[in-house]
N, C-alpha and C positions, 0 to 999 in steps of 0.2 A: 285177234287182229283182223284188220276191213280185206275183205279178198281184193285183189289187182284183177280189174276188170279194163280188158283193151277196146274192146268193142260198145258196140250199144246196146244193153239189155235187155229194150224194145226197139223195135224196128215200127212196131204200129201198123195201124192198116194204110190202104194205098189211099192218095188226096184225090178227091173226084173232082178236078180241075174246071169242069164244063159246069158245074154247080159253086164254084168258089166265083168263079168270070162272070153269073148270073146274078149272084148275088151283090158282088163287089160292081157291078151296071148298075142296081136298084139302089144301092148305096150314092152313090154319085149321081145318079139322077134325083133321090131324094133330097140329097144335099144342094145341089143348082135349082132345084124348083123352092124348095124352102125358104132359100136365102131371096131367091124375085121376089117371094110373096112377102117377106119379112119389109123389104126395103119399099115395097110397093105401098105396103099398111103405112110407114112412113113419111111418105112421100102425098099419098093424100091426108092424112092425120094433119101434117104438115097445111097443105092448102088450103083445107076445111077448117083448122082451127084458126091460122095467122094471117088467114086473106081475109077479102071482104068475097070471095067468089064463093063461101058455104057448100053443101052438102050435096047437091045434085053435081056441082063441077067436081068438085074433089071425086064423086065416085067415077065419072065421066072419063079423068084423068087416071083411076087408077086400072078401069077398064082397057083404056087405049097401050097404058106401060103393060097388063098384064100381055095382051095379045103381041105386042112387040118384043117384048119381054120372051116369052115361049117361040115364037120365029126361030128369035136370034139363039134361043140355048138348046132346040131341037139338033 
Protein backbone atom coordinates (compact mmCIF):
# COMPACT_ATOMS: atom_id res chain seq x y z
CA UNK A 1 0.00 0.00 0.00
CA UNK A 2 1.02 4.09 -1.06
CA UNK A 3 2.59 5.57 2.24
CA UNK A 4 0.34 8.71 3.64
CA UNK A 5 2.48 11.38 3.16
CA UNK A 6 1.18 14.92 4.96
CA UNK A 7 3.75 17.16 3.97
CA UNK A 8 5.56 17.94 0.65
CA UNK A 9 8.33 15.66 -0.45
CA UNK A 10 10.14 18.46 -2.07
CA UNK A 11 10.32 21.59 -0.76
CA UNK A 12 12.73 22.54 -3.94
CA UNK A 13 15.15 25.20 -4.08
CA UNK A 14 14.47 28.95 -3.12
CA UNK A 15 12.70 31.17 -6.34
CA UNK A 16 15.19 34.07 -7.27
CA UNK A 17 12.47 36.58 -7.38
CA UNK A 18 14.71 39.58 -8.74
CA UNK A 19 15.49 37.23 -11.93
CA UNK A 20 11.64 35.97 -12.26
CA UNK A 21 10.67 40.26 -12.20
CA UNK A 22 13.42 40.74 -14.92
CA UNK A 23 12.50 38.32 -16.94
CA UNK A 24 8.53 38.63 -16.66
CA UNK A 25 9.73 42.96 -17.63
CA UNK A 26 11.31 41.51 -21.06
CA UNK A 27 8.23 39.41 -21.52
CA UNK A 28 5.91 42.29 -21.49
CA UNK A 29 8.05 44.64 -23.06
CA UNK A 30 8.39 42.10 -25.89
CA UNK A 31 4.93 41.57 -26.19
CA UNK A 32 3.86 45.79 -26.29
CA UNK A 33 6.67 46.39 -28.88
CA UNK A 34 5.58 43.23 -30.98
CA UNK A 35 2.29 43.97 -31.10
CA UNK A 36 3.19 48.20 -32.45
CA UNK A 37 5.13 46.65 -34.88
CA UNK A 38 2.59 43.95 -35.99
CA UNK A 39 -0.32 46.60 -36.24
CA UNK A 40 2.10 49.14 -37.74
CA UNK A 41 3.13 46.59 -40.68
CA UNK A 42 -0.59 46.73 -41.14
CA UNK A 43 -1.53 49.83 -41.16
CA UNK A 44 1.06 50.88 -43.86
CA UNK A 45 0.52 47.38 -45.92
CA UNK A 46 -2.90 48.99 -45.68
CA UNK A 47 -1.97 52.54 -47.29
CA UNK A 48 0.45 51.44 -49.77
CA UNK A 49 -1.61 48.79 -51.05
CA UNK A 50 -5.56 50.46 -50.97
CA UNK A 51 -4.67 54.14 -51.58
CA UNK A 52 -3.38 55.94 -54.28
CA UNK A 53 -0.62 57.50 -51.80
CA UNK A 54 2.10 54.26 -52.60
CA UNK A 55 5.16 53.31 -50.97
CA UNK A 56 7.15 56.34 -49.88
CA UNK A 57 3.82 57.52 -47.83
CA UNK A 58 2.98 54.30 -46.50
CA UNK A 59 6.54 54.08 -45.01
CA UNK A 60 6.49 57.83 -44.02
CA UNK A 61 3.32 56.86 -42.13
CA UNK A 62 4.63 53.84 -40.67
CA UNK A 63 7.75 55.83 -39.35
CA UNK A 64 5.63 58.51 -37.73
CA UNK A 65 3.12 55.52 -35.86
CA UNK A 66 6.37 53.70 -35.01
CA UNK A 67 7.91 56.83 -33.07
CA UNK A 68 4.47 57.79 -31.43
CA UNK A 69 3.95 54.41 -31.07
CA UNK A 70 7.31 53.74 -28.67
CA UNK A 71 6.39 57.43 -26.75
CA UNK A 72 3.27 56.26 -25.73
CA UNK A 73 4.34 52.40 -24.60
CA UNK A 74 7.68 53.56 -23.00
Amino acid sequence: MAEQNTGPVETGADMDYSEHEKTYSMFLMLAKFGTLICAIILIAMAIGFFTAAGFITATLVAVILFVAGFYLLR
